[in-house]
C-alpha positions in Angstrom: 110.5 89.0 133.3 108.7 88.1 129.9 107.6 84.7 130.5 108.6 83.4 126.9 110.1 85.4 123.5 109.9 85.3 119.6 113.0 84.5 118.1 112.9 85.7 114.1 116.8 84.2 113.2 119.2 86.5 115.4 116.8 88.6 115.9 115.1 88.3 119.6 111.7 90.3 120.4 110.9 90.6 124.0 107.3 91.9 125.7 109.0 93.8 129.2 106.9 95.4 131.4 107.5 99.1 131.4 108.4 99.2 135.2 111.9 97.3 133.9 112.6 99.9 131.7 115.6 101.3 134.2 116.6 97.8 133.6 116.4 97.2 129.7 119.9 97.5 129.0 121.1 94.7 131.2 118.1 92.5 130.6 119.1 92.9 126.5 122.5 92.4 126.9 121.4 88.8 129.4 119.2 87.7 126.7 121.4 88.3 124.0 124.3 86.8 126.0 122.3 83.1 126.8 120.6 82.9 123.3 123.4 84.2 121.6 121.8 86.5 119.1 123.2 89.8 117.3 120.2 91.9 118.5 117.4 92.3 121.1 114.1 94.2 120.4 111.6 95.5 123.2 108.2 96.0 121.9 107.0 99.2 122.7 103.6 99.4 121.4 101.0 97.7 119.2 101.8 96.9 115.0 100.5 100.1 113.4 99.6 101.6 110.0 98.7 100.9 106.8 101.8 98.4 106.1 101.6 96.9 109.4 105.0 98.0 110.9 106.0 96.9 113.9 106.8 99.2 117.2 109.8 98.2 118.8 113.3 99.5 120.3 116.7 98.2 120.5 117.8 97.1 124.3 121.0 94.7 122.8 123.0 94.9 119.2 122.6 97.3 116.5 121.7 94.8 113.5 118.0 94.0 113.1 118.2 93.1 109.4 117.9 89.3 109.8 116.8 85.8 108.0 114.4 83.1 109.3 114.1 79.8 107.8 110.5 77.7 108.0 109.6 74.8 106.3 112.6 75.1 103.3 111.9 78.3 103.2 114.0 81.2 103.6 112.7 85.1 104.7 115.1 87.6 104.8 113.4 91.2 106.5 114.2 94.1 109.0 112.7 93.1 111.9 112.3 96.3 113.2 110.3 97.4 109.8 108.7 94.8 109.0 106.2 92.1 111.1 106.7 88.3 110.8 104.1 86.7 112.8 105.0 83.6 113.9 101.1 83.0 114.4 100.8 82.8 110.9 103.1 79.9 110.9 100.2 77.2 109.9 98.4 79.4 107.4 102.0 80.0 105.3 101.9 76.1 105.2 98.9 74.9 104.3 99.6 78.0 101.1 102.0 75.2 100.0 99.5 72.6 100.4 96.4 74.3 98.9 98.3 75.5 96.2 97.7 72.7 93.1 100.2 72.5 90.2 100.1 75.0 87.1 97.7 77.3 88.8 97.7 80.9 88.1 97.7 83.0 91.7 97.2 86.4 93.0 98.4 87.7 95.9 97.0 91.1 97.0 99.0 91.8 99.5 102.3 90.0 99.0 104.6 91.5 101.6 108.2 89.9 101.7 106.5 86.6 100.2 104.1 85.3 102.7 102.0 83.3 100.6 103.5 84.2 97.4 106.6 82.3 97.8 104.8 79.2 99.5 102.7 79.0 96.3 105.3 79.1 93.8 108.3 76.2 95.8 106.1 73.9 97.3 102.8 74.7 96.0 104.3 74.3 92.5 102.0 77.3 90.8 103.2 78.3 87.3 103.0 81.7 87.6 102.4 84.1 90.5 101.4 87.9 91.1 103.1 89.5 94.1 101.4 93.0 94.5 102.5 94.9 97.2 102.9 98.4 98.3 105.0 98.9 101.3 108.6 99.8 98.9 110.5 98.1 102.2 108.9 94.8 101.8 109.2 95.4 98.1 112.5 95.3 98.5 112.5 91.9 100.5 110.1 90.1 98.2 112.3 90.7 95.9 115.6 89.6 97.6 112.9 86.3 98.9 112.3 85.3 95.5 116.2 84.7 94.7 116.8 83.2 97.7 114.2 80.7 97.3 114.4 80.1 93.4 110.8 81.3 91.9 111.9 84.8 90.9 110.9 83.1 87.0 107.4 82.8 88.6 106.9 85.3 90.7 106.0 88.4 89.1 106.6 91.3 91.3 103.7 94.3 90.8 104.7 97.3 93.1 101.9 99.9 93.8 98.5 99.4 95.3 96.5 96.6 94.4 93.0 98.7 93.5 94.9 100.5 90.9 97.6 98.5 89.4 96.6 96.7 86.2 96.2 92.5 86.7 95.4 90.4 84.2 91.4 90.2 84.3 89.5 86.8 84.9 92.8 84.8 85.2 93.4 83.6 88.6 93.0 79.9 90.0 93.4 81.4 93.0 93.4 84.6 95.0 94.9 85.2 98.0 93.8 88.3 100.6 95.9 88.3 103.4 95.8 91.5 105.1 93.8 92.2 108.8 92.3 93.5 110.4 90.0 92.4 106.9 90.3 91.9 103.5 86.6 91.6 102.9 86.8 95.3 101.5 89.4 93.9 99.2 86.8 91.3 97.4 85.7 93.2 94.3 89.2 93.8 93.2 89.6 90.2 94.0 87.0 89.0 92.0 88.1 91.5 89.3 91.2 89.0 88.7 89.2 85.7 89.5 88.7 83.6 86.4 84.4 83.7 86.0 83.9 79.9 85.8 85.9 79.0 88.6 88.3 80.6 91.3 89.5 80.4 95.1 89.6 83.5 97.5 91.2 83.0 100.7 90.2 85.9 102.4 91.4 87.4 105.9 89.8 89.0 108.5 89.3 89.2 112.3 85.6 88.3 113.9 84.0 87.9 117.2 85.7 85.4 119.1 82.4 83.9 120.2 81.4 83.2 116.5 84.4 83.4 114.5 83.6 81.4 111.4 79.8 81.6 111.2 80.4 85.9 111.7 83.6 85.9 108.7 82.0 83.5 106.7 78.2 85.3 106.6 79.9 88.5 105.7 82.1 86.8 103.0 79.0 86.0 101.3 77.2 88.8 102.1 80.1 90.8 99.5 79.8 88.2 96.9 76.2 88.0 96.5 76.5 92.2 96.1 79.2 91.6 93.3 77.2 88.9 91.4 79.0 85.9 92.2 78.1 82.8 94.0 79.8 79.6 95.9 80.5 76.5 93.4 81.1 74.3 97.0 80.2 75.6 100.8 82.7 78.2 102.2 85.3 77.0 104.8 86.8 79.3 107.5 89.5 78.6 110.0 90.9 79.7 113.0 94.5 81.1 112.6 95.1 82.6 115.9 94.0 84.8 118.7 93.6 88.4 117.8 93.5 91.1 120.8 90.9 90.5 123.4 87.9 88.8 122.3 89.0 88.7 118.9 90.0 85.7 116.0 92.1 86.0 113.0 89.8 83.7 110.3 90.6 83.3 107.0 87.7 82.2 104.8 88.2 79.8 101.3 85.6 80.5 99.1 85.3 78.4 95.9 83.3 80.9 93.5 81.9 81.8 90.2 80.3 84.8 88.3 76.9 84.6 89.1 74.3 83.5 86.1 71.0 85.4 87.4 70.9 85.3 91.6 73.7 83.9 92.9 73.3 81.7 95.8 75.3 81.3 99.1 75.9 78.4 101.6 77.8 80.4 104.3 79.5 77.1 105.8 79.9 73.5 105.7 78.3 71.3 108.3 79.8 73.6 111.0 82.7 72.0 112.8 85.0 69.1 111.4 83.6 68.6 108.1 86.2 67.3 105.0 88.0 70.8 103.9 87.9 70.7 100.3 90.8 72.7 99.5 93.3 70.1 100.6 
């Protein structure tokens, strides 16, 4: 029996051995029965593709359309289409908290709102572009932005992000959410960064022996090829554990377009030190 369960609103997802599959029925129907939920999903194999989408099957209920509520914030999805990492959890908070008033953000890969929504409630930015790709999540970004009240800030741009048209040199703040990295995603990021000053948050997963030092070095590695440089030292963090021997990091870069050779600190003082984005 799984020894614990992700509960996503009345939605349950369950990890079962495949020995119990002669069993999955009746363990579903237990489960859904003691936690009193609409449906149960198995997993049955790893998140895959492009968008991310999860593998799972049905052992209780037919309704996997469901809405999970974090921190004021509401996120309606499929559960079965689309992946809501409760990992993540920390990282769609600290959005909120990084976020400063009246900025102007990006978000390359929006999904259903991750880090768009977060910046536009309680990061209080005046105006926020959502690109995203995936026409399901499309579909629940844009049912999250109603639910939540920023639908006058959040401006939806379906399609991919390396062909859409953004605003050039705008952004206070770029956000690159998208593993297993986003560091290919950095020139387009750049493209939308204001010259004299922006934030990237990029995502990525690294050696879980080295995590930061490994994300950050090839952070800057992409920045000093594009011409731009750090105005502060780059920060990364730890979000969660990512597959054997593996980290989810997510890098904050403070940068600027480079004026002759740009110059790169790949981290600040190592572990502890002040993080200047709060």
């Amino acid at each position: 029996m799984p020894a614990g369960y992700q509960r996503l609103g009345r939605v349950l997802l369950l990890r079962l051995p495949e020995t119990l599959r002669p069993y999955f029925a009746e363990i579903g129907a237990a489960w859904q029965a003691e936690l009193k939920v609409a449906t149960v999903l198995a997993v049955s194999g790893p998140v895959s593709g492009e968008f991310r989408t999860p593998q799972v099957e049905r052992i209780a209920g037919t309704e996997t359309e469901t809405e999970v509520v974090e921190h004021g914030i509401r996120w309606k999805f499929d559960a079965a289409r689309i992946m809501f990492a409760a990992g993540n959890r920390t990282e769609r908070v600290r959005v909120g908290r990084i976020v400063q008033a009246g900025e102007t953000v990006v978000d390359l890969f929006a999904g259903i709102g991750y880090f768009a929504i977060p910046a536009a409630r309680p990061g209080r930015a005046s105006r926020v572009v959502a690109v995203e790709k995936n026409p399901v999540a499309i579909g629940y970004l844009r049912a999250n932005v109603v639910l939540n009240g920023v639908a006058d800030r959040v401006e939806i741009v379906p399609g991919d992000n390396r062909t859409v048209r953004l605003t050039a040199g705008d952004a206070d703040r770029v956000f690159l959410g998208y593993l297993p990295s986003a560091i290919p995603w950095i020139p387009v990021a750049l493209e939308a960064a204001r010259p004299a000053g922006s934030w990237l948050h990029v995502h990525t997963v690294a050696d879980a022996r080295e995590a930061r030092e490994d994300a950050t070095e090839q952070v800057g590695r992409t920045l000093l090829a594009a011409g731009w440089s750090l105005l502060e030292p780059m920060r990364a963090r730890e979000v969660k554990p990512y597959g054997p021997g593996r980290t989810h990091v997510v890098v904050d870069a403070h940068v600027c377009r480079s004026h002759g050779e740009g110059t790169v600190v790949p981290l600040q003082d190592g572990v502890g030190a002040p993080d200047p984005t709060r």
